[in-house]
C-alpha positions in Angstrom: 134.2 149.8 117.0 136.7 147.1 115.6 136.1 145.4 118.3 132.6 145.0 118.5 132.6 143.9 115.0 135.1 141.7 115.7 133.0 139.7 118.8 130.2 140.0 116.4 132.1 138.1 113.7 133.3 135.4 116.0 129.3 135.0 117.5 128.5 134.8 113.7 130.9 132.4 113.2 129.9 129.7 116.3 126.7 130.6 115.6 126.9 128.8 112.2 129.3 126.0 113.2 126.4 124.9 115.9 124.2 124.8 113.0 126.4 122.3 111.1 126.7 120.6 113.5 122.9 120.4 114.6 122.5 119.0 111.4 125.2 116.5 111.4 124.3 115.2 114.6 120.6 114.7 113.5 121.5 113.1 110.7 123.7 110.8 112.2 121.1 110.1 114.7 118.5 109.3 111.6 120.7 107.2 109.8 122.0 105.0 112.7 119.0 104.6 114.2 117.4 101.4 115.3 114.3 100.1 114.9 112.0 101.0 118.0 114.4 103.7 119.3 113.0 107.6 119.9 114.9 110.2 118.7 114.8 113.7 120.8 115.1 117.3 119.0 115.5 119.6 121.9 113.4 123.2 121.9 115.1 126.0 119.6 115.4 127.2 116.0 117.6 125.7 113.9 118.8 126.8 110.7 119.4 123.5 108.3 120.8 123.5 104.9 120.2 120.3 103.3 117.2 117.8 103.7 117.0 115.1 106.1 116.2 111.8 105.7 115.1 108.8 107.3 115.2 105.6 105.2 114.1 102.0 105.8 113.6 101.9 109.4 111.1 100.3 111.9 108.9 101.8 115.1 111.0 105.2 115.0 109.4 108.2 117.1 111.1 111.6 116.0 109.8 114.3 118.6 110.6 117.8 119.2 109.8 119.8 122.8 106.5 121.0 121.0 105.1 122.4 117.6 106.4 126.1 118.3 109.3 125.1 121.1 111.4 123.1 117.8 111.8 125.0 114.9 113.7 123.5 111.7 114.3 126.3 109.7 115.3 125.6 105.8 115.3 129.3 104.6 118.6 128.9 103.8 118.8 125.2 102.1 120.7 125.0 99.3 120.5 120.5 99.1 117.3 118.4 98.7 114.2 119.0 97.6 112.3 118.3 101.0 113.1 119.6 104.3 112.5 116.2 106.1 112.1 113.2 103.6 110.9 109.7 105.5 110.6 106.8 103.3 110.5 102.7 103.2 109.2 101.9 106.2 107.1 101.0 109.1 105.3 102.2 112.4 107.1 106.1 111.8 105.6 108.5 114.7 106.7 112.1 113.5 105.7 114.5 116.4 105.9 117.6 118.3 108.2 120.5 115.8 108.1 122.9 113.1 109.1 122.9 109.7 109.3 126.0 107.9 110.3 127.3 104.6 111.7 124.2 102.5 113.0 125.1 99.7 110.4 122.3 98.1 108.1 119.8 100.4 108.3 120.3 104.1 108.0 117.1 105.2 107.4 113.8 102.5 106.7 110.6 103.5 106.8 107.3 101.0 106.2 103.6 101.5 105.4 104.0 104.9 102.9 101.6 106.5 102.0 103.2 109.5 103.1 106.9 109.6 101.5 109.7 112.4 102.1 112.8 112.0 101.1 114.6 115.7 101.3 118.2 116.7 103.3 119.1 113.6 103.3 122.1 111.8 104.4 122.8 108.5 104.6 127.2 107.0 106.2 129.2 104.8 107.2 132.4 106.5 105.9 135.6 104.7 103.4 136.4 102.0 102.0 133.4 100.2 103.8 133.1 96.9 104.3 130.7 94.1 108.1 130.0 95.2 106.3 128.6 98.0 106.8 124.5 98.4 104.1 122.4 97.4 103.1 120.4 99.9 103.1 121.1 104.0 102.6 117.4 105.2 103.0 115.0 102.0 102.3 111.4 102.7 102.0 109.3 99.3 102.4 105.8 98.3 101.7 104.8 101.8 99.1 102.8 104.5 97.8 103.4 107.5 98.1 107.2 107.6 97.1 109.5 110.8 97.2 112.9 111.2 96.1 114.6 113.7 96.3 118.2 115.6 98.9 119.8 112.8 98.8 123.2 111.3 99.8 123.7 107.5 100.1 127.7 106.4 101.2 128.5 102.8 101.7 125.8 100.6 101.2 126.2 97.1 99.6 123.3 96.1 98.3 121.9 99.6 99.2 122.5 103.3 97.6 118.7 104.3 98.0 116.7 101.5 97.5 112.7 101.2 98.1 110.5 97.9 97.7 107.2 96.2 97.1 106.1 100.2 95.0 103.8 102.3 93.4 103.7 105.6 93.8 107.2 106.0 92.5 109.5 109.2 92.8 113.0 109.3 91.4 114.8 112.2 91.7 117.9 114.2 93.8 119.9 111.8 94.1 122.9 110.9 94.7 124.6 107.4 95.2 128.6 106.3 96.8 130.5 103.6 97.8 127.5 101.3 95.9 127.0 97.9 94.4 123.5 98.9 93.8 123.4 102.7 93.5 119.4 102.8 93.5 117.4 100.0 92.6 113.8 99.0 93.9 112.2 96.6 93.7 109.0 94.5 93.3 107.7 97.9 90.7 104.7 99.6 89.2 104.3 103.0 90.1 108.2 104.4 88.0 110.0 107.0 88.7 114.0 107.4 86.9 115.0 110.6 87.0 117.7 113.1 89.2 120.6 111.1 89.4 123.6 110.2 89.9 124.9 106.9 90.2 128.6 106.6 91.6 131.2 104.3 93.0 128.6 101.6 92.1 129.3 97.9 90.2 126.2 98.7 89.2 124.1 101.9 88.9 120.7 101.4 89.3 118.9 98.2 88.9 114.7 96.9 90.3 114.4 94.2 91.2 111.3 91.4 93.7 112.3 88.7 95.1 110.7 85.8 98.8 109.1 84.8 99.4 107.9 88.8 100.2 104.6 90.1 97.0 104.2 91.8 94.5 104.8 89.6 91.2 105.4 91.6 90.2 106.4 94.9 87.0 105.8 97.1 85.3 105.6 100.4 86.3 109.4 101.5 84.8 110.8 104.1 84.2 114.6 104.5 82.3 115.4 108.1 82.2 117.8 111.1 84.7 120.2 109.7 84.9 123.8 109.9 84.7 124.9 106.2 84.8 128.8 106.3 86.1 132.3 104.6 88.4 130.0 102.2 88.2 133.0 99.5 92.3 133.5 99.1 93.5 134.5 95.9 95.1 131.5 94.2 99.2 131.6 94.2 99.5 128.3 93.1 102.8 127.7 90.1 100.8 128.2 86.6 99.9 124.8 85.1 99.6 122.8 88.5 96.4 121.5 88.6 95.1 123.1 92.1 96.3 126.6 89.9 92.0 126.1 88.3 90.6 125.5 91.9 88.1 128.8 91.6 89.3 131.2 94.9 86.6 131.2 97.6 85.5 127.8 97.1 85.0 125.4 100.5 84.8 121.6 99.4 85.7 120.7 95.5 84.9 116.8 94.5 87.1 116.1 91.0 86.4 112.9 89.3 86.7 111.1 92.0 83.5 108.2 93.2 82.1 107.2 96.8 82.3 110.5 98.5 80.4 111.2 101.8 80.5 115.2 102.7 77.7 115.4 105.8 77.6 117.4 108.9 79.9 120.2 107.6 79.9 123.8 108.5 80.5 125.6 105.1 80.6 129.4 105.6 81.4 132.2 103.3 83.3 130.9 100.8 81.7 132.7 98.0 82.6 131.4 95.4 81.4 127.4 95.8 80.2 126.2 98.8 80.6 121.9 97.0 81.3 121.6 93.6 81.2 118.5 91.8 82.8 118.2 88.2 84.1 115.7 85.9 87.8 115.8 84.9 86.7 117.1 81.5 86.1 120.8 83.8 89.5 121.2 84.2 90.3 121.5 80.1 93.7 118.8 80.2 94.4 116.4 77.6 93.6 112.9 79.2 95.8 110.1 77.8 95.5 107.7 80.6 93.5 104.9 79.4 92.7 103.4 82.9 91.3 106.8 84.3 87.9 107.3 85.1 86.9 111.0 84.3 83.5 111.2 86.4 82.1 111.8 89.8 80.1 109.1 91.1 78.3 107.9 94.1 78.7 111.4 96.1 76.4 112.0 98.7 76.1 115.2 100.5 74.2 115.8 103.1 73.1 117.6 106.7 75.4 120.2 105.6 74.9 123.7 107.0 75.5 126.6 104.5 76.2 130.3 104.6 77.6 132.3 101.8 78.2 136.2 102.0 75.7 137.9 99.3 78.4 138.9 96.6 79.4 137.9 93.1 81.4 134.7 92.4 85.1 135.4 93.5 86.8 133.2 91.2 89.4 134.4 88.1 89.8 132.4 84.8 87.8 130.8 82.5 85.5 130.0 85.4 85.1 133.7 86.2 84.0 134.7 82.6 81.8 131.8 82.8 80.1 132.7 85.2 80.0 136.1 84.9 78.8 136.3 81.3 77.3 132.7 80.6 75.8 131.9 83.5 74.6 135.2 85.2 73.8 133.9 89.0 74.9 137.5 89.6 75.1 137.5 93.7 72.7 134.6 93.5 75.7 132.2 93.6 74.3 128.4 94.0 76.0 126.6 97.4 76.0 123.1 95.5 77.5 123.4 91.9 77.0 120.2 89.5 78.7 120.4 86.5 76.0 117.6 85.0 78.4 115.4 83.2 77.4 112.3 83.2 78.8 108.9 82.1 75.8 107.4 79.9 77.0 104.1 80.0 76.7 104.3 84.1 72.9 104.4 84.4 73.1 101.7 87.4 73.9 104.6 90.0 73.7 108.0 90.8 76.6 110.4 90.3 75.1 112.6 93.3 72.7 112.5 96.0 71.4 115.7 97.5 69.3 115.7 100.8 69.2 118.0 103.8 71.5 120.3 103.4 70.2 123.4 105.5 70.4 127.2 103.8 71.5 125.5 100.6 71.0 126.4 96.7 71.9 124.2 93.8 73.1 124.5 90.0 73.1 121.9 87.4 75.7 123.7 85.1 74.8 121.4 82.0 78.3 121.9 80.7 78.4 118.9 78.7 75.2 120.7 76.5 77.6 123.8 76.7 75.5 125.5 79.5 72.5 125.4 77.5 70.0 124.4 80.3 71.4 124.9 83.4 69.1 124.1 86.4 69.0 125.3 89.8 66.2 122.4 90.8 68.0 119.7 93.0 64.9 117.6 93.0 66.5 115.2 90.0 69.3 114.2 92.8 67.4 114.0 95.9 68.1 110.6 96.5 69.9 108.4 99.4 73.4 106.5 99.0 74.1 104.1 101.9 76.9 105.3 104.5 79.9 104.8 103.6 82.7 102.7 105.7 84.4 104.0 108.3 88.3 104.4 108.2 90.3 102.0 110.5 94.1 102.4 110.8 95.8 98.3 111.5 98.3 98.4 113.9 101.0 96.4 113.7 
């Protein structure tokens, strides 16, 4: 039996020198790296303790044998608060392997022009918990952003997250089990097309927030997505701001202007199928002087809807709200509408309604504290021209 332990010990032992020195190699390999060269990660798990980084380089691929075949594990990380951080740079192909449990953000990316993020998959193992990271894939401050065929489970904030970007595609993703499946935010020019949102607290959510270095976002695109069953309790860290999205709620629209949502699938998510509110919804103090607070200019249309015939599944304030103010019962509107407006804005509409198959409506008239709330949508049955398609510069 000594024995035995013994070999055990010494496999232990190599075990966790190979580790080290995984990770040494790859960051060696990072920080050395020219500009144009590929860098291979071979097939296998590997256990990592602090993050790694890329910084300031050019036309670097980093590509693993395939999103399940290359595994970076961070469960034990003890450095860093991302498990792959990439920043200040250009033409930065990330592609092919799996991050899972960082102790913070799985994989950020900053000042990038030019970043793809292909066939890369982002989870926190386990139960979906608060101690969770925030953010799956976490591109922000940068231009030219693709991402396309990744998975994001369990992050509490959002699995496929994009901020204070431009020229911005994401496409043929797929989100479950985080709080916010996708979100955009305080971004221009983004299409989200072709994925699948499911299980998430909520699906899809544009978003324009205050006290950030860009200050408004605009030409988003929401269409051909698979919106469905997104009625997961919310684990999101108490005070984040994704911590008010209402469980079971598939597209959410904060405050944010020029918004497209059309030719969506939006199933079962019972407690908002599109909502539409003005920062003032959320109940924050608002010091930034250069934020805009409203929705505006958000067309949704040729939307197919189908809730399940139950109460509203959302907690909170919201819950009471609707439970006791509002009494839809299991009469739950598809299309919510806070209803406040800008008054100085009478030039254009906040929101433009038309087609939308199987779908109810509710103006909530919150800024008259609820007093006549509406469920006719003939007030906002209106057309907004198309908005511009997303188109990624290559360089």
């Amino acid at each position: 039996m000594k024995y035995k332990c013994t070999l055990l010990g010494i496999l232990v032992a190599q075990l966790t020198f190979a580790q080290a020195d995984f990770q040494k190699n790859l960051q060696r390999e990072l920080i050395l790296a020219e500009d144009g060269d590929t860098i291979q990660i071979p097939a296998g798990k590997f256990s990592l303790t602090q993050t790694l980084s890329l910084e300031g380089k050019n036309r670097i691929v980093l590509k693993g044998a395939g999103v399940d075949q290359t595994v970076l594990s961070f469960k034990g990380q003890t450095e860093g608060a991302e498990g792959l951080h990439v920043s200040n740079g250009q033409q930065i192909v990330l592609e092919d392997f799996t991050v899972q449990d960082a102790k913070g953000d799985a994989i950020k990316t900053m000042q990038i022009d030019g970043i793809t993020f292909r066939r890369v998959k982002t989870e926190w193992t386990g139960e979906p918990k608060p101690e969770n990271g925030g953010y799956g894939l976490y591109p922000v401050l940068c231009q030219n952003v693709l991402i396309e065929y990744c998975e994001a489970i369990g992050a509490s904030d959002a699995g496929i997250y994009v901020g204070q970007s431009k020229h911005i595609i994401v496409r043929h993703s797929r989100a479950f089990h985080n709080v916010a499946g996708i979100e955009i935010e305080n971004s221009q020019m983004a299409d989200v097309y072709n994925n699948e949102a499911t299980e998430n607290t909520g699906g899809i959510l544009v978003f324009d927030l205050p006290d950030l270095i860009q200050k408004k976002g605009g030409n988003v695109r929401v269409f051909n997505n698979k919106i469905h069953h997104n009625n997961f309790p919310n684990f999101a860290p108490a005070g984040n701001i994704v911590a008010t999205v209402p469980q079971g709620t598939g597209v959410l629209i904060l405050a944010t202007n020029e918004v497209e949502v059309f030719n969506n699938t939006l199933t079962a998510n019972n407690s908002i199928g599109v909502g539409i509110i003005s920062y003032f919804m959320t109940e924050k103090p608002m010091t930034d002087s250069l934020y805009y607070p409203y929705p505006s200019q958000i067309s949704i249309h040729s939307n197919q809807f189908d809730r399940d015939r139950v109460k509203y599944q959302g907690k909170g304030r919201l819950g009471l709200l609707f439970k006791y103010k509002l009494r839809f019962g299991k009469k739950v509107p598809d299309i919510v509408f806070d209803g406040i407006l800008d008054k100085n804005q009478t030039n254009r509409p906040a929101l433009c309604l038309r087609q939308n198959q199987n779908a109810t409506f509710a103006n909530l008239d919150a800024g008259n504290n609820f007093k006549n709330v509406s469920r006719d949508s003939s007030p906002f049955d209106c057309t907004l021209l198309s908005l511009k398609e997303a188109v990624l510069s290559q360089k």
